[in-house]
C-alpha positions as CSV (number, residue, x, y, z in Angstrom):
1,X,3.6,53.7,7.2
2,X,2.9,49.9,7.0
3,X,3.3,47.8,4.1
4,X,0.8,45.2,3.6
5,X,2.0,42.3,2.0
6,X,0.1,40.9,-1.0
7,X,-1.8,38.2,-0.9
8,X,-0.4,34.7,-2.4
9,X,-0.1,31.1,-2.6
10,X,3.3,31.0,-0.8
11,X,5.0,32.7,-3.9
12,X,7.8,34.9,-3.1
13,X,10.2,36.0,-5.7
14,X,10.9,33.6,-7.2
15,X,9.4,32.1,-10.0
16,X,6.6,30.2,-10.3
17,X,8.0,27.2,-12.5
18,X,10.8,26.1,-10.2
19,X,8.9,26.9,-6.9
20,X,6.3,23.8,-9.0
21,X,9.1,21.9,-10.0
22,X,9.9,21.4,-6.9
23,X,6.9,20.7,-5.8
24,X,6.6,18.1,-8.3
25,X,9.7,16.5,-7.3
26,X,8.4,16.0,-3.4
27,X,5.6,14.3,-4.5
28,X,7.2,11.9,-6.6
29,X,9.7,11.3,-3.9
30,X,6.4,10.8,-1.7
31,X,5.0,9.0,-3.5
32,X,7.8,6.2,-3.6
33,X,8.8,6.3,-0.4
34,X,5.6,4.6,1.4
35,X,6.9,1.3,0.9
36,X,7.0,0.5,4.7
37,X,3.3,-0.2,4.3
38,X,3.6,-2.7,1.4
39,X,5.4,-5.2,3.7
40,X,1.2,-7.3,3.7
41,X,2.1,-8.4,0.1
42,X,5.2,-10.5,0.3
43,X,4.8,-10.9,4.0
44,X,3.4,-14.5,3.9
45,X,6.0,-15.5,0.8
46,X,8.7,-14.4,2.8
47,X,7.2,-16.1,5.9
48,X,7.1,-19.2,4.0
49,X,10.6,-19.2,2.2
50,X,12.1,-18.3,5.9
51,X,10.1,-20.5,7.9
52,X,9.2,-17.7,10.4
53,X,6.5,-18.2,13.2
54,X,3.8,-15.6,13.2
55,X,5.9,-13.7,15.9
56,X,8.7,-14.4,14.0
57,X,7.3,-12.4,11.0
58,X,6.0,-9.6,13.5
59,X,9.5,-9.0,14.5
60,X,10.6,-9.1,11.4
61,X,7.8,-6.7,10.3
62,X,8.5,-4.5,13.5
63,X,11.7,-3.7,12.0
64,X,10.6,-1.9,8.9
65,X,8.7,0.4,11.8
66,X,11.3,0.5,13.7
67,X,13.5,2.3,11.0
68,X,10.3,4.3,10.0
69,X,9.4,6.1,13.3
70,X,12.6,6.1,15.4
71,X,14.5,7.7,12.9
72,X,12.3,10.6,12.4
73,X,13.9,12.9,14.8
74,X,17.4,12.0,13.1
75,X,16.2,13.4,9.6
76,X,13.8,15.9,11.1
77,X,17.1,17.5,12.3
78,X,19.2,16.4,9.2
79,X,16.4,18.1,6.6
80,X,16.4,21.0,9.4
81,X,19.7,21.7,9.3
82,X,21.4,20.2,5.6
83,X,18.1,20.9,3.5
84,X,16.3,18.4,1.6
85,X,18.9,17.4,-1.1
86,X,21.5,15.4,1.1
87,X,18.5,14.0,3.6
88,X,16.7,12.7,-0.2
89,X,20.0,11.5,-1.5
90,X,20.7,9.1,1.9
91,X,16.9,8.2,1.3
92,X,17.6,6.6,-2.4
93,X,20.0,4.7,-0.9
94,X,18.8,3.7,2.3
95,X,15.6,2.4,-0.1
96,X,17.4,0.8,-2.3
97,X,19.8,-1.0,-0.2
98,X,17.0,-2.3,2.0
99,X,15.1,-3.8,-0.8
100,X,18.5,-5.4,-2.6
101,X,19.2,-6.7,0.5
102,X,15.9,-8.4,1.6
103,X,15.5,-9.9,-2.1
104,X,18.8,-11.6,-1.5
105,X,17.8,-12.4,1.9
106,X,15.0,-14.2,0.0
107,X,17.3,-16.1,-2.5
108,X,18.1,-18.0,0.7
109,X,21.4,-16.5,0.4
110,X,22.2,-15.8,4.1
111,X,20.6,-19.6,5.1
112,X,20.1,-19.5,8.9
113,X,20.8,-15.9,9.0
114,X,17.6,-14.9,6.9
115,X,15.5,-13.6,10.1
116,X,18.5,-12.0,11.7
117,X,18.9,-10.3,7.7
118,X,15.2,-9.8,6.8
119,X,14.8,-7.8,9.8
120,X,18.1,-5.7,9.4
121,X,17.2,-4.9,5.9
122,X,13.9,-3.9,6.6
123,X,15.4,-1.6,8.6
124,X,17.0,-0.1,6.0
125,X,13.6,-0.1,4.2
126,X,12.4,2.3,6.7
127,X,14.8,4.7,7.4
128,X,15.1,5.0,3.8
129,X,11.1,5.7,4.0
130,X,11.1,8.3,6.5
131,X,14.3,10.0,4.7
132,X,11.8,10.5,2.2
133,X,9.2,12.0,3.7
134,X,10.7,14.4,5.4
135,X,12.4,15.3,2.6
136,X,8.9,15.8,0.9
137,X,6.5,17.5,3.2
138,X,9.5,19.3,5.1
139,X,10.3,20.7,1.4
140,X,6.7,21.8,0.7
141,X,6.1,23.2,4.8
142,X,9.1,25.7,4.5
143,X,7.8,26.4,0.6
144,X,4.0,27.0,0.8
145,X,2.1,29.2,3.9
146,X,-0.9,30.3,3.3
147,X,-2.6,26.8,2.2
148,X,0.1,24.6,4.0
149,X,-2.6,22.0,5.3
150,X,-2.6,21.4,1.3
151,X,0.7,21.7,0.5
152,X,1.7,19.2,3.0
153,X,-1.6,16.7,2.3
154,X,-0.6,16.0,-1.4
155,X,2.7,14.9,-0.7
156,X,1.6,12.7,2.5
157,X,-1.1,11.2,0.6
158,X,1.1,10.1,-1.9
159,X,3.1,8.5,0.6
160,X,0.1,6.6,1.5
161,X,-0.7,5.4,-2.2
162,X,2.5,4.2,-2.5
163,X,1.6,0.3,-1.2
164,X,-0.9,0.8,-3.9
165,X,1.2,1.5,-7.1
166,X,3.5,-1.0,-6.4
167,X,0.6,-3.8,-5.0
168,X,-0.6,-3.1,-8.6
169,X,2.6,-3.6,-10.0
170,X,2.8,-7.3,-8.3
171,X,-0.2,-8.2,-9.0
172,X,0.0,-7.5,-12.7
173,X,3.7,-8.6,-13.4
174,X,5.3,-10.6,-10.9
175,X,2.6,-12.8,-9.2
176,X,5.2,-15.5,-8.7
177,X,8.5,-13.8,-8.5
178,X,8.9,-11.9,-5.3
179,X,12.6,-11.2,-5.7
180,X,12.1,-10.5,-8.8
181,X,9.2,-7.7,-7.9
182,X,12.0,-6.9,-4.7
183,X,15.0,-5.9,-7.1
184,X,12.4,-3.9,-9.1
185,X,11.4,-2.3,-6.1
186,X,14.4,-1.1,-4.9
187,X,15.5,0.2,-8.8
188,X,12.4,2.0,-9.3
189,X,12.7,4.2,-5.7
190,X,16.2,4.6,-5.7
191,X,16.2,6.1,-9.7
192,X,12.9,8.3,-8.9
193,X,14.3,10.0,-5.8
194,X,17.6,10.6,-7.6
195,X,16.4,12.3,-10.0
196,X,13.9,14.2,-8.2
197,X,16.3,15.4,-5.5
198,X,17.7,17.6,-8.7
199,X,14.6,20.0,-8.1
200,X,13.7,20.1,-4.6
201,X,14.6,23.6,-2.9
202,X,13.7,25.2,0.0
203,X,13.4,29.2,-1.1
204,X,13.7,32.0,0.8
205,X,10.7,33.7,2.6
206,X,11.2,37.4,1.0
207,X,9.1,38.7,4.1
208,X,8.8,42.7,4.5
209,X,10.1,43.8,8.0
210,X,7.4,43.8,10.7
211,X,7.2,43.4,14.4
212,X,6.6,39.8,14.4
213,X,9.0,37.6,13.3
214,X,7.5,35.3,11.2
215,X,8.1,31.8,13.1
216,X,7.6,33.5,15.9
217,X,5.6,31.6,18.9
218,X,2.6,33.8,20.1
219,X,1.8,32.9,23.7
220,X,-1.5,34.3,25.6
221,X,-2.3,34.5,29.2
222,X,-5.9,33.9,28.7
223,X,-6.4,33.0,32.2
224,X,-5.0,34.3,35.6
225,X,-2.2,31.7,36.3
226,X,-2.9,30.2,32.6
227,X,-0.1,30.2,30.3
228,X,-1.1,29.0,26.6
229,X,1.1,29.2,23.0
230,X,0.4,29.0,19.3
231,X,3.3,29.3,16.2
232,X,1.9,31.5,13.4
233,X,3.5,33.0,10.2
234,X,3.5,36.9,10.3
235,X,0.5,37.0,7.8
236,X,-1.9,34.0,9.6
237,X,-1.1,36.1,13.0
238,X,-2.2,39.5,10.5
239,X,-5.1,37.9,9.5
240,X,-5.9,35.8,12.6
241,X,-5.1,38.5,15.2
242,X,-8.4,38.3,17.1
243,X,-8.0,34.8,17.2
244,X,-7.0,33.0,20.8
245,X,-6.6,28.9,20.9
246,X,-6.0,27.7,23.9
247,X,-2.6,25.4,22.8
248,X,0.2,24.7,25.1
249,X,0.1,25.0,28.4
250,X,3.9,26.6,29.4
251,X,5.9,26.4,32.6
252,X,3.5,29.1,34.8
253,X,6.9,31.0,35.7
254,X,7.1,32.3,32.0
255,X,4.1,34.2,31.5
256,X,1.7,34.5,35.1
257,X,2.7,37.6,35.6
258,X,1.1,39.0,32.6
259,X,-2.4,40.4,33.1
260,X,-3.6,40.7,29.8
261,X,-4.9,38.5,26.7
262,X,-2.3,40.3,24.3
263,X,0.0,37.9,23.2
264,X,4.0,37.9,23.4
265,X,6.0,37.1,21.1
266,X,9.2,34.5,21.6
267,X,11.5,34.1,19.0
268,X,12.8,30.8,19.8
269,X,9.9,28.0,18.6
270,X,10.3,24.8,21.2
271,X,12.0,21.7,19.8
272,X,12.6,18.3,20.7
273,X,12.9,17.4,24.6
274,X,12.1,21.0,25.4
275,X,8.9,20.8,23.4
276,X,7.6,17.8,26.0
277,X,9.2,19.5,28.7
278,X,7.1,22.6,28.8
279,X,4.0,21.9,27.4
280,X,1.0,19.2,28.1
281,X,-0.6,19.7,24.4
282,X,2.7,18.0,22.7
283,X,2.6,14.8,25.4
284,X,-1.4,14.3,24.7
285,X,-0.8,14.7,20.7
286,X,1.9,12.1,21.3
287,X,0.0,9.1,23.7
288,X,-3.1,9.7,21.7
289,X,-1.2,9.1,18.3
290,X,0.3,6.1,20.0
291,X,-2.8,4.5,21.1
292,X,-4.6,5.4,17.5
293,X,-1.6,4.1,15.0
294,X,-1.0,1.1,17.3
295,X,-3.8,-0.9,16.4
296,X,-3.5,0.4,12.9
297,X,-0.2,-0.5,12.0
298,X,-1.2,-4.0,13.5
299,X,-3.7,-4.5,10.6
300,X,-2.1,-3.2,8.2
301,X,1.2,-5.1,9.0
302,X,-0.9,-8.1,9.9
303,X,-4.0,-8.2,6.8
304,X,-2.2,-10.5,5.2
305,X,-2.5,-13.1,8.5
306,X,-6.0,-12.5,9.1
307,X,-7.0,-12.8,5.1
308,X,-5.0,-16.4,5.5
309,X,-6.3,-17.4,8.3
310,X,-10.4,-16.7,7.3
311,X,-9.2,-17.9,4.1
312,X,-7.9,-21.3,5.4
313,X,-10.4,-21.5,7.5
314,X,-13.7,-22.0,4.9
315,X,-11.4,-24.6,2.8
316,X,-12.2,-28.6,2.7
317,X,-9.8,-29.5,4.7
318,X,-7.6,-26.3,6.2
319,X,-4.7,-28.6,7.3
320,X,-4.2,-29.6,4.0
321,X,-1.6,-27.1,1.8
322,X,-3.4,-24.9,-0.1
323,X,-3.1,-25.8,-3.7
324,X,-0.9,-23.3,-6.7
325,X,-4.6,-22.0,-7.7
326,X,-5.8,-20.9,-4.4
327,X,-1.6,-19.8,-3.2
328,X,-2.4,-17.2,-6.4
329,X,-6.3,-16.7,-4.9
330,X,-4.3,-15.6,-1.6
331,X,-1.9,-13.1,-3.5
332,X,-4.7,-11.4,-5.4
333,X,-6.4,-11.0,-2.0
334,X,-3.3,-9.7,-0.2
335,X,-2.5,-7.3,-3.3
336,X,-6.4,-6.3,-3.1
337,X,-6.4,-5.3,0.8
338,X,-3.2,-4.2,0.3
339,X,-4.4,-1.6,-2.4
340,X,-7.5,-0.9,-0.7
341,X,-6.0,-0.2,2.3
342,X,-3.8,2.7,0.8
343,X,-6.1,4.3,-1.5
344,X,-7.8,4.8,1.6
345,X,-5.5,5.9,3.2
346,X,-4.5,8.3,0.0
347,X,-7.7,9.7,0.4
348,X,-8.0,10.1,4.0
349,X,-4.9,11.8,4.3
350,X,-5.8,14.4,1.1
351,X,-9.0,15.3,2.1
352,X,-8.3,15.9,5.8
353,X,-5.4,18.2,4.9
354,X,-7.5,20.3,2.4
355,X,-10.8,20.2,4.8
356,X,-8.3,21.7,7.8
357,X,-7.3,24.3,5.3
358,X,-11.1,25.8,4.8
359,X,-11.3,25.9,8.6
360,X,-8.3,28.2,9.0
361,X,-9.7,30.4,6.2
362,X,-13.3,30.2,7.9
363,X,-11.7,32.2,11.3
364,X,-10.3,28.3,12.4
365,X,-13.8,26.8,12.3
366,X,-15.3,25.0,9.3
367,X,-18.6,23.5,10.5
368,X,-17.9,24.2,13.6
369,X,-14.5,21.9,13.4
370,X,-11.3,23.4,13.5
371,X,-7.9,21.1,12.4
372,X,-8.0,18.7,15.9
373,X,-11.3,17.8,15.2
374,X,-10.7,16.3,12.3
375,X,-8.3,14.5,13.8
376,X,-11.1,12.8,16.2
377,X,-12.6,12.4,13.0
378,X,-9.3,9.9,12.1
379,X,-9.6,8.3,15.6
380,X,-13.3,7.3,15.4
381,X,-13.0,5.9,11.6
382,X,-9.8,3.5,13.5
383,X,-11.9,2.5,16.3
384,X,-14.9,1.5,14.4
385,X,-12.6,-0.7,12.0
386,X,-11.0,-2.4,14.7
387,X,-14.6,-2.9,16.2
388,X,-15.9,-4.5,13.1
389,X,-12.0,-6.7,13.0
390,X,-13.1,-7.8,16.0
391,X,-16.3,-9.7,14.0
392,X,-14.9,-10.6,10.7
393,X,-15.3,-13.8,9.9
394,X,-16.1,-13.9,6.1
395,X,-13.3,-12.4,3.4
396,X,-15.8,-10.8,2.4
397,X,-16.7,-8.1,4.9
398,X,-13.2,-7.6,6.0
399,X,-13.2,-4.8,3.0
400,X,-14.9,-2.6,5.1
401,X,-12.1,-3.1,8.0
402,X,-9.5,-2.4,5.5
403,X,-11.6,1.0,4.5
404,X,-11.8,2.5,7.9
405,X,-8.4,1.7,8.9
406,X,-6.9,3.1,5.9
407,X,-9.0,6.6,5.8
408,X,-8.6,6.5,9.8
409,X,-4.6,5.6,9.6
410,X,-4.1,8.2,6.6
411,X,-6.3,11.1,8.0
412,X,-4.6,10.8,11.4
413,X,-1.2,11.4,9.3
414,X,-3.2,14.0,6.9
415,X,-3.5,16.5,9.6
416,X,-1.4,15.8,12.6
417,X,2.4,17.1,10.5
418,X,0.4,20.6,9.8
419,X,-1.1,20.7,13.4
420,X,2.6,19.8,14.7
421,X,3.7,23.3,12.3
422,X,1.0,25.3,13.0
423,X,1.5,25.0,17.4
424,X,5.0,24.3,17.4
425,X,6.4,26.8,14.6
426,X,7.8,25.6,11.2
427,X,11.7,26.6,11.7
428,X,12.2,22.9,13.5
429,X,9.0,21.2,11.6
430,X,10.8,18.2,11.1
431,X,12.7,17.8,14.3
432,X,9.4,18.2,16.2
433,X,7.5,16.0,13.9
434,X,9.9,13.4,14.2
435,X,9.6,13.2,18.4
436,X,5.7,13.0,18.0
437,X,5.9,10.4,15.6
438,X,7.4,7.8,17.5
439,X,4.3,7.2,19.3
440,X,3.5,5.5,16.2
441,X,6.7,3.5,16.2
442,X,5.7,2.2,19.9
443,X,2.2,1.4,19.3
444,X,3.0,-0.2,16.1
445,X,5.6,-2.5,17.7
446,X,3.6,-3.1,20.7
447,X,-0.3,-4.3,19.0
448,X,2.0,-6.3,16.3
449,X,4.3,-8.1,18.7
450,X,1.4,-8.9,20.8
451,X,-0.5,-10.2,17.1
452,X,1.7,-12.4,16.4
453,X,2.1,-13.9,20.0
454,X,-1.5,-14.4,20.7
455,X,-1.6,-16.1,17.0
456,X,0.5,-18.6,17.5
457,X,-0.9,-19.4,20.9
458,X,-4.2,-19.9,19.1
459,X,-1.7,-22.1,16.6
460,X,-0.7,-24.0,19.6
461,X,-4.0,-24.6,21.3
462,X,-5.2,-26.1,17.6
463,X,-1.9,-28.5,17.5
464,X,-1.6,-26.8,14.1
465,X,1.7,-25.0,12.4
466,X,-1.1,-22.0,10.9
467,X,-3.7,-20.9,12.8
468,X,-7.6,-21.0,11.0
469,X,-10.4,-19.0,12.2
470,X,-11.4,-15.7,13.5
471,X,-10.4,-16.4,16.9
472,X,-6.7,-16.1,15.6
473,X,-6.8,-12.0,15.7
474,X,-10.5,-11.5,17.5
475,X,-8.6,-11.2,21.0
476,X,-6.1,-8.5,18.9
477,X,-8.7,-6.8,17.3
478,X,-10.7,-6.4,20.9
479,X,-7.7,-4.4,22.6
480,X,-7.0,-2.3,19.5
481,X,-10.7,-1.5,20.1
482,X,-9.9,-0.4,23.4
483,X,-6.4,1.6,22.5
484,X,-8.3,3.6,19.9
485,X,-11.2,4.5,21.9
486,X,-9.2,5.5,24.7
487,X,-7.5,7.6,22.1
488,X,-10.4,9.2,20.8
489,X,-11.0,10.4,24.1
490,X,-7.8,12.0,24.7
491,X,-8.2,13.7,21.3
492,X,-11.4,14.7,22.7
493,X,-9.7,16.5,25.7
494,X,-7.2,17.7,23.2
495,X,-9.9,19.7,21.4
496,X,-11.5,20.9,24.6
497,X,-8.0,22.4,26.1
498,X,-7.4,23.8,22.9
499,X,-10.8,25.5,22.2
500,X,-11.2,29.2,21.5
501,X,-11.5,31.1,24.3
């Protein structure tokens, strides 16, 4: 006799008040911890006070990437193995040391040092970051199953409107203190994860005995000498089981022997190397993640450059120093983009991870799109901001840049995490998430080191310090063009590969 298990919202035994308190705390640890992208509202003040080139100030920016993305693998395995109390504790002070550090850095305290400093700390700044997130959606991936595209997309997009709670914050309190609003910073995050990390659990599953193991990895021969995989939880195989996508494609000495569609179960999910080892879906996510966030990150890290530079550029006299009325005119405009730019990317990332959830209800089609097509969804919304970055010459129409390559940026980041549980098994979520997200950290360094080199070649060729005018970033804008179409293409082969069969 089989026991069907009942239907819920990932709720096992225990009850429902902590399994939400702990909920609540990985958002609010979220929801501080996406700071990385906040770097656009000081980065001209500190810039300034430093006396960095614009390449200067891309390495310098690179850094807090760097720490981001590189160290994902580190606390994927960390909040793997040790659970999310001891990864969220090292993120509180990670955070806070980061922004202590670059407000003193600010002071002028380390004189020569400051770029050498600014970039260490920032560092700091995003280790701390990604300590946090994985904390957060790692916590709420392990907790919640049966609506995990929505689980996970509350928490992410909180990450994402973090730039814009503390933009606000800047802008309404400390328009002319930056180490003032830096100390703040760093109090605020470190307290809030602290105290959060008091409720954050990972509970047991409480699953009834079956024949699957529920992070087991269901592979199907769909194809004579095709080998394809797909991670499910015991009740999305259940309810799923007629289902076949077409996911990884394995070593063909695994599985070629097998002459039927039925699938077979392996209990041992791929992680890290292995995972790019064995399978051509993982490698594709990863390039096509590198060539979309790329030229993202470049904006994002960079807005404040181009909003100088068209701003500069339709002033009397743009070699003259801009006075204290129009320096405060450039804040509000960084704090504005800056703001924009995340609650798009808030929204992006929310609505993408509750959309992908209706298509796995709806047989893994919702409008005919299953999860990966919303994710070419997130590639065309980058490449059509970059297009129109590519034109910008007034302040004004660079809003809607800022609103396609926030929504694009965030949705990417809404849905990829749950695709990268839902094909590659949740035991070693974070581990596996934080080898595909590197492809962010390259592009990102890649599109902003060659920003700020081609800006201050433009710099050169107009004998100036600053650099005025739309062809400062229109020759940056062109080949993020490029990068994200190309990866809206392979996303495009990533749907077709992965298709129903």
């Amino acid at each position: 006799m089989t026991l069907s298990r009942p239907k819920q919202f990932g709720f096992q035994s225990v009850s429902t008040s902590a399994r939400a308190a702990s909920f609540i705390a990985a958002c609010a640890v979220a929801l501080v911890s996406g700071t990385p992208y906040l770097y656009s509202t000081y980065a001209n003040q500190l810039t300034t006070k430093l006396a960095l080139t614009a390449l200067q100030s891309n390495v310098v920016a690179a850094g807090v990437h760097y720490g981001l993305f590189l160290s994902g693998p580190l606390f994927g395995r960390l909040v793997d193995s040790r659970g999310p109390k001891f990864v969220g504790t090292f993120a509180a002070g990670l955070l806070a040391t980061g922004y202590s550090g670059l407000a003193v850095t600010y002071s002028g305290f380390f004189y020569s040092f400051g770029f050498l400093t600014a970039f260490l700390f920032l560092i700091l700044v995003g280790m701390g970051s990604q300590a946090g997130y994985m904390t957060a959606v790692s916590t709420n991936a392990h907790n919640f199953h049966s609506a995990r595209g929505l689980a996970m997309g509350i928490p992410i997009a909180l990450f994402g409107l973090s730039a814009l709670l503390f933009a606000q914050i800047n802008n309404l309190f400390y328009k002319d203190d930056t180490q003032a609003f830096m100390f703040l910073v760093a109090k605020a995050i470190g307290g809030t994860i602290l105290i959060s990390v008091l409720f954050l659990t990972v509970f047991p599953k409480d699953d009834q005995k079956s024949s699957l193991d529920p992070e087991a990895v269901v592979a199907t021969a769909s194809q004579l000498g095709s080998d394809e995989i797909i991670s499910h939880d015991a009740e999305e195989h259940r309810r799923n089981v007629g289902e076949r996508e077409r996911l990884l494609q394995t070593t063909p000495t695994n599985y070629s022997n097998i002459p039927s569609a039925e699938p077979v179960v392996v209990h041992h999910p791929l992680s890290g190397f292995k995972l790019f080892a064995t399978t051509r879906v993982a490698m594709t996510l990863f390039i096509s993640i590198l060539l979309l966030a790329g030229p993202g990150l470049m904006y994002m890290t960079n807005a404040g450059n181009v909003i100088r530079s068209i701003y500069r550029d339709h002033m009397e006299d743009p070699s003259t120093p801009p006075t204290d009325e129009e320096l405060i005119r450039l804040q509000q405009l960084q704090n504005y983009h800056v703001s924009l730019i995340s609650l798009c990317s808030c929204l992006g990332r929310f609505s993408v991870g509750m959309m992908s959830d209706l298509g796995k209800r709806g047989s893994g089609k919702w409008w005919g799109i299953s999860r990966i097509g919303f994710l070419v969804y997130a590639g065309v919304c980058v490449w059509l901001g970059q297009t129109f970055g590519a034109n910008v010459n007034d302040i004004n129409d660079l809003a809607k840049v800022s609103i396609l390559v926030g929504l694009g940026y965030g949705s990417v980041f809404g849905v990829a995490p749950t695709i990268v549980s839902e094909w590659f098994g949740v035991s070693f979520f974070g581990t596996n998430w934080g080898w595909i997200s590197i492809g962010n950290a390259i592009g990102g360094q890649f599109f902003n080191l060659l920003f700020g080199y081609l800006y201050d070649l433009e710099a050169q060729n107009e004998h100036t310090l600053e650099c005025f005018g739309m062809e400062c970033f229109h020759t940056s804008f062109v080949l993020g063009t490029v990068s994200s179409f190309l990866g809206v293409g392979l996303l495009i082969y990533l749907a077709i590969i992965t298709r129903r069969t």
